[in-house]
N, C-alpha and C positions, 0 to 999 in steps of 0.2 A: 467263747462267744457269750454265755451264761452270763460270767466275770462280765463282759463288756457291757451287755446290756442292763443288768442291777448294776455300773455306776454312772450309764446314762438315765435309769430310771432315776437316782438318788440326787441325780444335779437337777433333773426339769422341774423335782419336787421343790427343792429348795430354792429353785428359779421361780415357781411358779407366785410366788406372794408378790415379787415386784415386777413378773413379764408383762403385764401390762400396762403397765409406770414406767419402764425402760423407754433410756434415748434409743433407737432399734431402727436405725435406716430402714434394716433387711428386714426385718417383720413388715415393715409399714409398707415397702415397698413388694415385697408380692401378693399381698391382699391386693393391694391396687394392678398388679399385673393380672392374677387370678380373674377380677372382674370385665378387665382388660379381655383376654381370653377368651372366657366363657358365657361372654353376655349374647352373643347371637344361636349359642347349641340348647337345643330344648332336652329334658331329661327327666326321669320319673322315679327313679330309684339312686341314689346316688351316697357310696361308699368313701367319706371323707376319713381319710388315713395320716395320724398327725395331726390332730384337729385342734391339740395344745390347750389354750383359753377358750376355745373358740370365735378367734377372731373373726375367722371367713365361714364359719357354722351358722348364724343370723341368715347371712347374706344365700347362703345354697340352700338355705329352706324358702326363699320365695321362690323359686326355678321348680324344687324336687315335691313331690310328693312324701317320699317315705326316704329317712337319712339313717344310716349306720355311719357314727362318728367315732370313729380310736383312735386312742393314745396309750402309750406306756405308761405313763406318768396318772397317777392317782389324784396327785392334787392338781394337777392339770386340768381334769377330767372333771374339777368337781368346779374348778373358776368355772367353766365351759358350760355346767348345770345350771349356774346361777344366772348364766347371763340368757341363756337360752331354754324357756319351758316350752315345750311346745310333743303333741303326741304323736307329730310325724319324725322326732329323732331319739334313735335308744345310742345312749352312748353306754361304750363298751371300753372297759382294759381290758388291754390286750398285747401279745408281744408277736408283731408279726412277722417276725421270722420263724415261727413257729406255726403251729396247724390254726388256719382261719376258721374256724368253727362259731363266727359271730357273723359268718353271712349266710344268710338265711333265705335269700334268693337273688335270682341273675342281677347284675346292674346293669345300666345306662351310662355311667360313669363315677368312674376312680378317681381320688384327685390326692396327690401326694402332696402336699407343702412344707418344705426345709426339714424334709425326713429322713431323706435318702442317703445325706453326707452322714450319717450315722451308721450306715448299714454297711456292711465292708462288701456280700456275696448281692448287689442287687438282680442279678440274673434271676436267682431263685424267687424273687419276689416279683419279678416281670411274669414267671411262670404263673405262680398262683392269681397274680391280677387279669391275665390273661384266662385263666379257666376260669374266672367268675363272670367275666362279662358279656354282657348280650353280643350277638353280632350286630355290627354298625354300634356301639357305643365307643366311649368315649375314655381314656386316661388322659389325664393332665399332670405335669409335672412342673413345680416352681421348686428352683434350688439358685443356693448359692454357686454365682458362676465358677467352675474350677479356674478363670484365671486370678481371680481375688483368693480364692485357696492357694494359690502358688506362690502368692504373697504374701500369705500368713495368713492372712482370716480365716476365722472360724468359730461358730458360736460360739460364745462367751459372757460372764457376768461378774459384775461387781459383788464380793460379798464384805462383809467386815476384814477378813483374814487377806483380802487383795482379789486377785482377778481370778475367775474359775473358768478355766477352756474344758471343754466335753470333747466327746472320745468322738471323733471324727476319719473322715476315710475320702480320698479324694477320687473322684468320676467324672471322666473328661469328657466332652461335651462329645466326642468320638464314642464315646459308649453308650451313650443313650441311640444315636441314628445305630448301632451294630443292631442292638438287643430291637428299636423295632423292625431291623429286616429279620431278623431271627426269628421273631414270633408273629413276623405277617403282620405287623401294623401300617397304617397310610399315615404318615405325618403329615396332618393337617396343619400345621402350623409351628414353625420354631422362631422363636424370638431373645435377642438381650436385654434387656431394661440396663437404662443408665442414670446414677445419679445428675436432678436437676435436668435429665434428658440432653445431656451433654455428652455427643458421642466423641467429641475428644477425648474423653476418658476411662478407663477401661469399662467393663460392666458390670454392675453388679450381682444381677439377676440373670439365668434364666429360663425361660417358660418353653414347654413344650404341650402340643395339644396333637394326638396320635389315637385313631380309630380304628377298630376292627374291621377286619373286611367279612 
């Protein structure tokens, strides 16, 4: 796992100078689902996991009070600096399949974006999100839909040397409803997003919003 995770640390880096210059359906499209989502839940503490560039970091600091933003990724973390100064967010590396020791107190809501397909054991990580959270808040999940994984997608970049795919793991849209009746969540909401919102065609995205009881 180590091995898996320093060489998805070493691609997000070498991704991160042109992630947010990339053509990136999927990026673009769950920012906009994210917003989708979570414009009606009020929140005050709020633990953004995969926070990347910070795309959707700007945006969950008008909502939150105080933001813990992570990433694996170093230079990630530091586009994400630049675009966002603000003294209600400490962003943190961090590898969180490993011990969380950068939260610091209860959340409101978790919010995972196109993190997950990285992660092969996500149980364990429902566990830990699951002890951080206030009761009645909030996790959110936007992923690449696994039936677009079944047909090959999966992050990826142009580099000089041709195309770079990262170490990916496929999680079927059945595993997400198991793990919240396992840890006692209400699914508030599950959704697909569709490219041009053409549900002719398969999905691209998608978004789950699951609350504690």
């Amino acid at each position: 796992m180590e091995q898996q995770n320093n060489e998805i640390k070493d691609a997000y880096n070498d991704w991160a100078a042109q992630y947010d210059t990339n053509h990136n359906h999927t990026r673009d499209m769950e920012g906009i689902a994210m917003r989708c989502t979570l414009k009606d839940i009020t929140f005050n503490d709020c633990l953004e996991l995969g926070c990347g560039t910070g795309k959707n970091t700007a945006w969950l600091l008008t909502q939150a009070q105080h933001l813990t933003a992570v990433d694996l990724s170093e230079r990630m973390l530091e586009k994400a600096q630049e675009k966002v100064q603000s003294e209600k967010v400490n962003f943190v590396q961090a590898d969180i399949t490993q011990g969380w020791s950068f939260v610091k107190r209860p959340c409101d809501l978790i919010t995972f974006s196109l993190l997950l397909e990285h992660i092969e054991d996500i149980s364990a990580i429902f566990s830990k999100a699951v002890h951080v959270l206030k009761p009645g808040g909030y996790i959110y999940i936007g992923e690449l839909h696994s039936i677009k994984q079944y047909m090959g997608s999966k992050a990826r970049y142009e580099t000089p040397e041709g195309t770079k795919e990262l170490i990916c793991f496929t999680h079927h849209t059945s595993d997400f409803f198991k793990l919240a009746k396992l840890h006692q969540l209400d699914i508030v909401e599950f959704e697909e997003h569709f490219d041009n919102d053409d549900r002719k065609n398969i999905p691209r995205i998608l978004t789950f919003l699951l609350q504690k009881k």
